[in-house]
N, C-alpha and C positions, 0 to 999 in steps of 0.2 A: 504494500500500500504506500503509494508515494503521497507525500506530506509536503506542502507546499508550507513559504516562510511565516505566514500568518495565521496557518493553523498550528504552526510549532506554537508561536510566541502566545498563542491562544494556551495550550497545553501546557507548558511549562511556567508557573504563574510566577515565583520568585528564588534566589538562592538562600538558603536558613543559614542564618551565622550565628552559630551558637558555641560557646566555649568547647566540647565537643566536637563540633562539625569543625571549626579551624586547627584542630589538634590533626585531624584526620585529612585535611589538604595535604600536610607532610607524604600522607599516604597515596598521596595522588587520588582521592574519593573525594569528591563533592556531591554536596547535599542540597535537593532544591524542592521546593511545596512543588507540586501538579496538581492538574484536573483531576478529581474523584474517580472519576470511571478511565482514566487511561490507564491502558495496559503497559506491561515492560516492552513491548516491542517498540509502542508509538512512543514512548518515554526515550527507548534510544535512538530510535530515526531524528524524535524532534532535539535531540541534544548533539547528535552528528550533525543535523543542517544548522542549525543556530550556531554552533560554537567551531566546527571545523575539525573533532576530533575524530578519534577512534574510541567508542565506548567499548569494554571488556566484559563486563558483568554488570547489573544492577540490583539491588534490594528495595522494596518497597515494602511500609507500613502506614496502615491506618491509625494517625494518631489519635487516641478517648476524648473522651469530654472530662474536662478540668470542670469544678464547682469554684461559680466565684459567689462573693457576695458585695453589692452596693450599697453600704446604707440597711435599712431593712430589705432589700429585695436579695432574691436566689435569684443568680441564672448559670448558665454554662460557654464557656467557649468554646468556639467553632472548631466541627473536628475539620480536619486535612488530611492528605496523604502526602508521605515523605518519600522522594525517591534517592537514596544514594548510590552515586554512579561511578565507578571505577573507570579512570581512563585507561590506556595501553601508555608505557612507562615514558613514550618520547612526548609523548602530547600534556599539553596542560592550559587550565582556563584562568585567564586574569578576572578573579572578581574586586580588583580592586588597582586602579589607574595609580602608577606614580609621578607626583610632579617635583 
């Protein structure tokens, strides 16, 4: 299934930078939210056309609902899905410009 540029940047929604996740850039694995319902294949097609890589492996999870509270009110936070993506060893993604 070929994925053209704008249904990538559709699917792929942000990169998660979490103490964690930047421990694991070392590793050459980045971690980004996607769309609920995409699969690992459209996960690596749309991060090969966006980024210019070679993806190796990916893992994804559904992350739960955290309980918050405002005030007297309950509610909960939005679940997402996390995809972390292993590149192949010569490739890598700049998430962050230096000036």
């Amino acid at each position: 299934m070929a994925l053209d540029k704008k249904v990538s940047v559709d699917l792929i929604k942000y990169p998660l930078l979490t103490e964690k996740t930047i421990k694991l850039v070392e590793q050459n694995k980045y971690s980004f939210c996607v769309d609920a319902q995409a699969t690992k294949p459209l996960v690596k097609e749309a991060i090969e056309k966006l980024f210019e890589v070679k993806v190796t492996s990916i893992n994804t999870s559904m992350q739960g609902l955290k309980k918050r509270r405002v005030g007297k009110f309950l509610g909960e936070t939005s679940r997402y899905k996390r995809a972390i993506v292993t590149l192949a060893p010569e490739d890598s993604i700049t998430l962050f410009e230096d000036t």
